[in-house]
C-alpha positions as CSV (number, residue, x, y, z in Angstrom):
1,X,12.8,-27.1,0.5
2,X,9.5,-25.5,2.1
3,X,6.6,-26.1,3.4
4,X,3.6,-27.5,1.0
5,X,0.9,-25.7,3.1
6,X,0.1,-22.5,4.2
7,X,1.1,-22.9,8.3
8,X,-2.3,-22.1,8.6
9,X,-3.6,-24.9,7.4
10,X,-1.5,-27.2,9.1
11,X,-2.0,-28.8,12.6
12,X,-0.4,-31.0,14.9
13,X,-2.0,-33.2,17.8
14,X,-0.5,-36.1,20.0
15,X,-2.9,-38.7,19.6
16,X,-2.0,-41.5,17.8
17,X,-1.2,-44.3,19.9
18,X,0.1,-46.8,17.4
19,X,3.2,-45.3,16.5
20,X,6.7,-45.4,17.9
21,X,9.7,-43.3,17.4
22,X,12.1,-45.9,18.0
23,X,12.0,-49.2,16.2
24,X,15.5,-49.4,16.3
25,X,14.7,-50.6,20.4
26,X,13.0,-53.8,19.3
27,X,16.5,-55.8,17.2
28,X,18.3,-54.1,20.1
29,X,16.3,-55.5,23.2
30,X,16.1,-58.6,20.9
31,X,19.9,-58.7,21.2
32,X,19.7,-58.4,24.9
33,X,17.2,-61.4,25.2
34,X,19.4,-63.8,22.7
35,X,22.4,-63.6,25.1
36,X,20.2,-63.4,28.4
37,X,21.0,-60.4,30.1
38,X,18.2,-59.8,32.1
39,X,18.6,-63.3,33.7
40,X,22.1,-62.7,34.2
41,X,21.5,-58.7,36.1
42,X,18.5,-61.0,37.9
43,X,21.2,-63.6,39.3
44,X,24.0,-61.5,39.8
45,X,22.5,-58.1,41.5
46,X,21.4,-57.9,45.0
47,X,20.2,-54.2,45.1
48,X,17.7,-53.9,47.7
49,X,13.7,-53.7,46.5
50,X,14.8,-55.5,43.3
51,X,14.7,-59.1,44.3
52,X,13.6,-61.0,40.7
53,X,12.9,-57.8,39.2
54,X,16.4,-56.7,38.4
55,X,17.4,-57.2,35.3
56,X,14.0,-55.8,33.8
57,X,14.8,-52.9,35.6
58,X,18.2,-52.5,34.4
59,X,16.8,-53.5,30.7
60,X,14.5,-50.4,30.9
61,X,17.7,-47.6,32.0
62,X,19.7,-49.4,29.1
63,X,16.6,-49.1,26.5
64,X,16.3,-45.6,27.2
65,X,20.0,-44.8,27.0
66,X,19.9,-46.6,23.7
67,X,17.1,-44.0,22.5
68,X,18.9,-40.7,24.1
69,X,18.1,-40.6,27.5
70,X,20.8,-38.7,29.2
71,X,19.0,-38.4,32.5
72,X,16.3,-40.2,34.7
73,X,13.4,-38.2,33.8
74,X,14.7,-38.6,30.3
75,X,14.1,-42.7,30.5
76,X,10.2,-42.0,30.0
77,X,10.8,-41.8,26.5
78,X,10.2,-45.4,26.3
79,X,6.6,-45.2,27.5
80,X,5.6,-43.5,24.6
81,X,2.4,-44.2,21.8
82,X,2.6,-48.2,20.6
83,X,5.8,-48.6,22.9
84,X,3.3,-51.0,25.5
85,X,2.2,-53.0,22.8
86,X,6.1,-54.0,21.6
87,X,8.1,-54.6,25.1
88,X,6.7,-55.3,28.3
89,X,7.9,-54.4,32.0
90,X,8.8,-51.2,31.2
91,X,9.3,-49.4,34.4
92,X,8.4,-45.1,35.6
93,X,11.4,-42.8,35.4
94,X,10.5,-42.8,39.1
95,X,10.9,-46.4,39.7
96,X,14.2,-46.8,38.0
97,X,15.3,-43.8,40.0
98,X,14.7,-45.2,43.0
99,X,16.4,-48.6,41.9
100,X,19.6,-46.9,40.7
101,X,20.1,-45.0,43.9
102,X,20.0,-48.2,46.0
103,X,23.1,-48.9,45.0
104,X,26.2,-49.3,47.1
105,X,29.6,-50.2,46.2
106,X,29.3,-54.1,46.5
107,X,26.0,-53.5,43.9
108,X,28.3,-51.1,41.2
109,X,31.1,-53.9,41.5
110,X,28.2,-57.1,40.9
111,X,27.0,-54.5,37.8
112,X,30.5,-53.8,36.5
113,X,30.9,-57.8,36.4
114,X,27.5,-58.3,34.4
115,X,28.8,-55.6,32.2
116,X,31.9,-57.7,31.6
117,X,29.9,-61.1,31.3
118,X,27.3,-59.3,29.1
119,X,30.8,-58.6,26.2
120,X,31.6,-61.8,26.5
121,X,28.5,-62.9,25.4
122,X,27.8,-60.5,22.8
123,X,31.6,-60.8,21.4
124,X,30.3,-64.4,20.6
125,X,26.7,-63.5,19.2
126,X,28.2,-60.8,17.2
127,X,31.6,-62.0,15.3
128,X,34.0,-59.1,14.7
129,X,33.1,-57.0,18.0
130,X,36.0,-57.9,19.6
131,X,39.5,-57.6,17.8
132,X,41.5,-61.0,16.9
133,X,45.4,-60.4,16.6
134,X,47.7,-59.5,15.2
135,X,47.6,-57.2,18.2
136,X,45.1,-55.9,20.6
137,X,45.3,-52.2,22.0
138,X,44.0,-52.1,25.2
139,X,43.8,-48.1,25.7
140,X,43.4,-46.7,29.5
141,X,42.7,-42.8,30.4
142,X,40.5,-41.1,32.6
143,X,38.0,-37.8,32.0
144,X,36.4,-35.1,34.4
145,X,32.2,-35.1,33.5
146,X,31.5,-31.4,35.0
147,X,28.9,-31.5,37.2
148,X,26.5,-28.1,38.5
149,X,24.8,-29.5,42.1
150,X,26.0,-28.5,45.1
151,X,25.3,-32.1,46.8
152,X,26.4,-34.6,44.1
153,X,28.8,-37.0,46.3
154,X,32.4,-36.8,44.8
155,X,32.3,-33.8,43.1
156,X,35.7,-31.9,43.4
157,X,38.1,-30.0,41.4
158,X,40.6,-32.1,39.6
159,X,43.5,-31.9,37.5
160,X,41.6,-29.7,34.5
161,X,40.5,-27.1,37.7
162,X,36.7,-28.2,36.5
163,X,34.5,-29.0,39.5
164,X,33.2,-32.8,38.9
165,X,33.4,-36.5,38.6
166,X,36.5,-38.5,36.8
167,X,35.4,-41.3,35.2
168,X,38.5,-44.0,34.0
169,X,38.0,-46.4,31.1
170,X,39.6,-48.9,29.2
171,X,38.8,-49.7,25.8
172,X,40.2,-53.0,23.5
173,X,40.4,-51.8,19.7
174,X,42.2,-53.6,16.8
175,X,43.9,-52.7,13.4
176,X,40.0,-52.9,12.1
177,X,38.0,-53.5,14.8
178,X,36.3,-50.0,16.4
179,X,36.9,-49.7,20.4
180,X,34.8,-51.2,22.6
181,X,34.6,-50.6,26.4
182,X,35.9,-53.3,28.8
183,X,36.5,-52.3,32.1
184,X,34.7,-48.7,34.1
185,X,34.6,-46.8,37.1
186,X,33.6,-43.5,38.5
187,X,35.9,-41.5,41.2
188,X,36.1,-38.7,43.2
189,X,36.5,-35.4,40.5
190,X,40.5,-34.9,42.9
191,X,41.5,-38.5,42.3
192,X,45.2,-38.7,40.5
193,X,44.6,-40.5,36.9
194,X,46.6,-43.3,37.8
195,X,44.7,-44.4,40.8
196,X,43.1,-47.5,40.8
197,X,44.7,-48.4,37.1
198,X,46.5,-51.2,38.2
199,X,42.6,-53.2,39.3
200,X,41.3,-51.4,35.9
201,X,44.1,-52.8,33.8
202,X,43.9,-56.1,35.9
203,X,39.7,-56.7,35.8
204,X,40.0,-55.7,31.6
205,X,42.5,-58.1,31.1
206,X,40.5,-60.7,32.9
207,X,37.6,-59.6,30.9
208,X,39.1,-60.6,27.6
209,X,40.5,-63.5,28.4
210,X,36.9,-65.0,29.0
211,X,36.1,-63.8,25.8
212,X,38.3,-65.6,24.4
213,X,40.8,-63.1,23.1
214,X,44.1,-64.6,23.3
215,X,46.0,-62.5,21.2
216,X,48.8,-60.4,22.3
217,X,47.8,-57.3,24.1
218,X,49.4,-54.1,24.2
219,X,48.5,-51.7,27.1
220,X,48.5,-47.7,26.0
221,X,48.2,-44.6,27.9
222,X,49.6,-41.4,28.5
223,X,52.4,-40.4,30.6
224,X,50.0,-39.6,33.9
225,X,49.8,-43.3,33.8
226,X,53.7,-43.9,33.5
227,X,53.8,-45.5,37.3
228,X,55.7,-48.4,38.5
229,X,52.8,-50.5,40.0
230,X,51.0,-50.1,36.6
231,X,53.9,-51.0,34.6
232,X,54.9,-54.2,36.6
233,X,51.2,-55.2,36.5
234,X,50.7,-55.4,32.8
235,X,54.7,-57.0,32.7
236,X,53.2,-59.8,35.5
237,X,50.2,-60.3,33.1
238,X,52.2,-61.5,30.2
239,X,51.4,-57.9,28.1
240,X,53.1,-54.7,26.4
241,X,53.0,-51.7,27.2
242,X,53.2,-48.2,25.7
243,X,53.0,-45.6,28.1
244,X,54.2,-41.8,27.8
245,X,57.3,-41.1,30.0
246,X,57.1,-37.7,31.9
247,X,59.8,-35.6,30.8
248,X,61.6,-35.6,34.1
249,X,65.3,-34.7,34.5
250,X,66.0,-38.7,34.1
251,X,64.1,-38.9,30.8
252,X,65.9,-35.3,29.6
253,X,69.4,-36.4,30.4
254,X,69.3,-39.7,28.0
255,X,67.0,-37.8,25.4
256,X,70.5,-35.5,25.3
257,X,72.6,-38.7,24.7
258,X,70.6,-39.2,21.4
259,X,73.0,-38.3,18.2
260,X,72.0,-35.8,15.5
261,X,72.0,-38.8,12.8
262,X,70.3,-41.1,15.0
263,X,66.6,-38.7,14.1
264,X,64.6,-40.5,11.6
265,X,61.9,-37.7,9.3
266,X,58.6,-38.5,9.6
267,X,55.8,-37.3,7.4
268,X,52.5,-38.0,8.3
269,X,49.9,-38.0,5.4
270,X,47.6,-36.2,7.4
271,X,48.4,-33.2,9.8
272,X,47.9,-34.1,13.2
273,X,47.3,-32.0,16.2
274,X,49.8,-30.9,18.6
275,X,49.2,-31.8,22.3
276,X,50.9,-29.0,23.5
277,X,49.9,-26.0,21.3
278,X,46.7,-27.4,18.9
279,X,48.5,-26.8,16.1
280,X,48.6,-28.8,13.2
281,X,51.7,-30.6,12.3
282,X,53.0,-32.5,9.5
283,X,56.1,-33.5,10.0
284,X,58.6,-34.1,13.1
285,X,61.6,-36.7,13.9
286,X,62.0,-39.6,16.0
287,X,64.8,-41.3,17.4
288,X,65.3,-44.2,20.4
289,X,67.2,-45.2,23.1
290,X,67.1,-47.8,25.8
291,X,66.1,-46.6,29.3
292,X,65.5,-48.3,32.8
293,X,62.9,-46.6,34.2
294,X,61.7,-46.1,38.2
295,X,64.9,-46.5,39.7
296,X,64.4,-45.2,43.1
297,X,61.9,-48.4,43.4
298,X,65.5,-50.2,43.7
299,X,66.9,-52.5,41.5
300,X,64.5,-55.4,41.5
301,X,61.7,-53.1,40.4
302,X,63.7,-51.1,38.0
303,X,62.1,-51.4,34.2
304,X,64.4,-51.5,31.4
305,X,63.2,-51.3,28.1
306,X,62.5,-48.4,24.8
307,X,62.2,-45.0,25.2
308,X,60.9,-43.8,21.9
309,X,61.1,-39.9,21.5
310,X,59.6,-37.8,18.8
311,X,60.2,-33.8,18.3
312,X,58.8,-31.4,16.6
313,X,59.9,-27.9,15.6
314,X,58.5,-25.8,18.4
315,X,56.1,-23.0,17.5
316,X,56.0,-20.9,20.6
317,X,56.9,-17.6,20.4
318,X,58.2,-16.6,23.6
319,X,60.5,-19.8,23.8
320,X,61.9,-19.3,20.1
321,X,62.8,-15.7,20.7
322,X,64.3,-16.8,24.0
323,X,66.4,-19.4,22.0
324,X,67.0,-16.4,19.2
325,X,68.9,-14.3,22.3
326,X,71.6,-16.9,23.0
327,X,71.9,-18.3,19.6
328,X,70.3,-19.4,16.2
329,X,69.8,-23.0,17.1
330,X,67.0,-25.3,16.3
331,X,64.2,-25.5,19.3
332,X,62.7,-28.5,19.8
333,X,59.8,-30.1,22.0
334,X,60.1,-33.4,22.7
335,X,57.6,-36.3,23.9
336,X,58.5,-39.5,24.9
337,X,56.8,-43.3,25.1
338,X,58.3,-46.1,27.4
339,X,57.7,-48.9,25.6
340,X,58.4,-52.4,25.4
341,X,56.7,-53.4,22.4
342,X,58.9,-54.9,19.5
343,X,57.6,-53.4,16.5
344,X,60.3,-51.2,14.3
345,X,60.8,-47.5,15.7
346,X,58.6,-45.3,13.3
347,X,55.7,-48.0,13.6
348,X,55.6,-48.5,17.3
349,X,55.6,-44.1,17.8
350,X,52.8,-44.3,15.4
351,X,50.9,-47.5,17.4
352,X,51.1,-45.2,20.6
353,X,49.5,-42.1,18.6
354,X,46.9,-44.4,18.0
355,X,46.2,-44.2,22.0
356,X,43.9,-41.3,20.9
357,X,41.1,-43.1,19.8
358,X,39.9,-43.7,23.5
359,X,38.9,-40.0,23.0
360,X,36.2,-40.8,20.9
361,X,34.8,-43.1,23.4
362,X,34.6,-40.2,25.6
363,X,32.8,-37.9,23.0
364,X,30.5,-40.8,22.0
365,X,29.6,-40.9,26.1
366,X,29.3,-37.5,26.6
367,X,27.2,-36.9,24.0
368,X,24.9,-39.7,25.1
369,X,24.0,-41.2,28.5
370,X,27.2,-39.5,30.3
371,X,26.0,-36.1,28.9
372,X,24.7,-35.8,33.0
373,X,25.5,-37.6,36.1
374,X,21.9,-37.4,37.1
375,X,22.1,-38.2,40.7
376,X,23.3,-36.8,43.8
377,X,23.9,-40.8,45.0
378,X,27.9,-41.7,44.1
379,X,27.2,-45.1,43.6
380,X,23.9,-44.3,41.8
381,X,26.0,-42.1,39.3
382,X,28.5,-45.2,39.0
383,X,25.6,-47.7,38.3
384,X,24.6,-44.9,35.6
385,X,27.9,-44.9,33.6
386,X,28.0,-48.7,34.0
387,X,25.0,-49.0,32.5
388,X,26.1,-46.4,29.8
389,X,29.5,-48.9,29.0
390,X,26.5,-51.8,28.3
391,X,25.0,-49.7,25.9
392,X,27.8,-48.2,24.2
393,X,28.7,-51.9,23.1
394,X,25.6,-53.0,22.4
395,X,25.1,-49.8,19.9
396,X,28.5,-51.1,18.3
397,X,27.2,-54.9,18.1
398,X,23.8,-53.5,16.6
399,X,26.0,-51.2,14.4
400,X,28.6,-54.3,13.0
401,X,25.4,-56.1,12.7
402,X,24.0,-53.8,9.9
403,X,27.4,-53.5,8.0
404,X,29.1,-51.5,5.8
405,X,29.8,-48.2,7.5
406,X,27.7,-48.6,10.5
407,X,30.6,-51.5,12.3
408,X,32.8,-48.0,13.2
409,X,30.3,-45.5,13.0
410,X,29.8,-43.3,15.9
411,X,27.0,-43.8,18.7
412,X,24.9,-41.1,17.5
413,X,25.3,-42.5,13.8
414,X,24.2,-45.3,14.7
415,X,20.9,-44.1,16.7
416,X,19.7,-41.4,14.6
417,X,19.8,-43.9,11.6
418,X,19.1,-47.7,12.7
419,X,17.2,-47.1,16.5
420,X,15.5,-43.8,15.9
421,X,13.2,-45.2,12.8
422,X,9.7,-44.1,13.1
423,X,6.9,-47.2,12.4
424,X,3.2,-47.6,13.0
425,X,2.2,-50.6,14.7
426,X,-0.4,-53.0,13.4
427,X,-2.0,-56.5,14.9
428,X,-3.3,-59.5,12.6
429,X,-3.5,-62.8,13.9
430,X,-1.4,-62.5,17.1
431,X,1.5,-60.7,14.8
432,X,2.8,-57.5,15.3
433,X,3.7,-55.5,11.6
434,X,6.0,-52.1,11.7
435,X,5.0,-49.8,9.2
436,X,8.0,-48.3,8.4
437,X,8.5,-45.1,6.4
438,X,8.7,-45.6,2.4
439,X,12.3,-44.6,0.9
440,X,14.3,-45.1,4.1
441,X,17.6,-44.3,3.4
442,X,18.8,-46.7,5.5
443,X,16.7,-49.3,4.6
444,X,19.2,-52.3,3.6
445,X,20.9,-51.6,6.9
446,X,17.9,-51.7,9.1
447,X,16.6,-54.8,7.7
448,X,20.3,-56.6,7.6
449,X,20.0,-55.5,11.5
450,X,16.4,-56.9,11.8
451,X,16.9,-60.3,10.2
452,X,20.1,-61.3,11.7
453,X,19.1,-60.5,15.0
454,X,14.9,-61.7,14.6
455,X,15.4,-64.2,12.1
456,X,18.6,-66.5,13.4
């Protein structure tokens, strides 16, 4: 491929103002307006200087996060040639700057409740956005989002030794159904991954059972989550869990009660990466054996129930020549899930692997809207990554709503091919046309995406 002209005889000027790089914004804000989320931000949100204006302001930060906008200045993007003459009350980067850092804590808790309200309501204008049985994973972890100024509010070292902000999730995800995010909230960069997992968990749960999921649920995360409190919370709500067990002298002692022939091979048909080392793997063992966990919370607290273990051949060098000094035995590493979940042994190890896919959610954030925390304001930057949860399930409703691929695509997927579409805008009899370009080649998903959303 190469150019068709001499560069010479080619020339480039900014003055068309009937054309908009983002058509995609028009099924997507259609979306918004079918399940009535500006009335519901107007009704429910209280932030001071937005009385009635609210929800349009809100509307405008999700839009822009929609099209890329990974900071405030950023959110001008939707200001841009035809972009008037398609969606009205579009507000200044300036304006929606101000708005977002006059939040407070009461504000971030009324936005995190129209963010759950807002699921609900797209779960039931958009079937297949929420998982239906046999089981739903309800995944929980927590990530550090460096941040750079010297005066952002929060912003410590935490566990990774990174100076910034921790933001915890929880995600619901089904056998087919990609992850969707249903419960938020941004802490201090020192605070402990566990804290506050127990209202997370709680407010998530709550979350999907408005939206009708009834299904079983099964609660996975890692072992900085294996807590007491957390435990007997999702036991209280009627759930599962599968949570890694810290390999504490407890959990050590019964791994060594576990007999040679009681290992069951694995191999898994693709090689999966090592926690501990990065490595690929193939293959490893796994065995089981009941285990009553917590029990210096005394005896009414005590939890008994699985403790799956799988182990692989260990790789490090230092520890197998260690091993080769005192003996030619095989070295193991071990990892271990406390689980209550009923599903045979070699299943339920791999249905707590699956607690990886929360990662992806992370990636798709941080290479979109949570790519910056772009305030110094705390509870501004937790209104921004509230707002960046709304638009990360709106992208996968607009993306199950253009089929095929697109339902469990990732978030840039879905905007560089179905929002980012370039069109020229043209008037006739009080109708607006988009031109859109010839040979698209995702045509027959855009327009699947147009008329379900325009048209019904």
């Amino acid at each position: 491929m190469q150019l068709s002209h001499t560069p010479g005889r080619m020339f480039a000027a900014f003055d068309e103002p009937n054309l908009v790089g983002s058509a995609g914004l028009v099924p997507a804000l259609a979306l918004t307006g079918r399940i009535g989320l500006v009335e519901l931000a107007d009704a429910a949100l209280t932030v001071p200087g937005s009385k009635g204006c609210a929800g349009a302001k809100l509307v405008s930060v999700l839009a822009g996060m929609l099209a890329g906008a990974d900071s405030i200045d950023d959110l001008d993007v939707l200001r841009h040639g035809a972009m008037g003459k398609l969606f009205g009350g579009v507000r200044a980067p300036s304006t929606l700057g101000s708005f977002l850092r006059s939040f407070r804590f009461g504000h971030v808790r009324q936005l995190d409740a129209v963010a759950a309200r807002t699921l609900g309501r797209l779960a039931a204008r958009v079937p297949g956005l929420l998982p239906v049985g046999p089981t739903v994973w309800l995944d929980v972890d927590d990530t550090i989002k460096p941040v750079y100024g010297r005066s952002k509010q929060g912003a410590e070292h935490g566990y990774t030794h990174i100076r910034g902000l921790n933001a915890q999730i929880a995600t619901v995800s089904g056998i087919e159904v990609a992850p969707v995010i249903v419960a938020a909230r941004l802490r201090r960069g020192a605070a402990s991954s566990a804290h506050g997992a127990v209202r997370l968990v709680r407010d998530a749960l709550a979350t999907l059972r408005r939206a009708n999921v009834t299904d079983p649920v099964l609660v996975r995360a890692d072992s900085a989550y294996y807590q007491q409190p957390l435990v007997a919370a999702i036991i209280t709500a009627g759930c599962q869990f599968s949570i890694g067990a810290r390999l504490d002298k407890a959990v050590r002692a019964r791994i060594s009660t576990i007999e040679e022939q009681a290992w069951t091979p694995i191999v898994y048909p693709n090689a999966i990466v090592d926690p501990d080392t990065a490595e690929l793997i193939s293959c490893a063992e796994v065995a089981e054996v009941d285990y009553t966990a917590f029990t210096s919370h005394g005896a009414s607290k005590q939890v008994t129930a699985r403790l799956i273990v799988r182990r692989v051949p260990e790789r490090n060098t230092k520890k197998l020549a260690a091993a080769a000094q005192s003996g030619l035995f095989p070295l193991w590493r071990y990892h271990a899930v406390f689980t209550n979940q009923t599903s045979p042994l070699v299943e339920a190890e791999k249905t707590h692997r699956g607690h990886a896919v929360i990662e992806q959610v992370f990636a798709d954030l941080k290479a979109g809207p949570l790519a910056h925390l772009p305030s110094k304001s705390f509870n501004a930057n937790a209104a921004w990554l509230a707002i960046a949860t709304l638009a990360f399930n709106l992208t996968r409703a607009l993306g199950i709503t253009a089929g095929d691929r697109y339902a469990r695509a990732e978030t840039a997927t879905i905007r560089a091919q179905l929002i980012h579409t370039p069109a020229r805008i043209a008037t006739s009899a009080r109708q607006i046309l988009l031109h859109l370009p010839t040979r698209w080649p995702w045509a027959t998903n855009w327009q699947q995406l147009w008329t379900t959303i325009m048209r019904t």
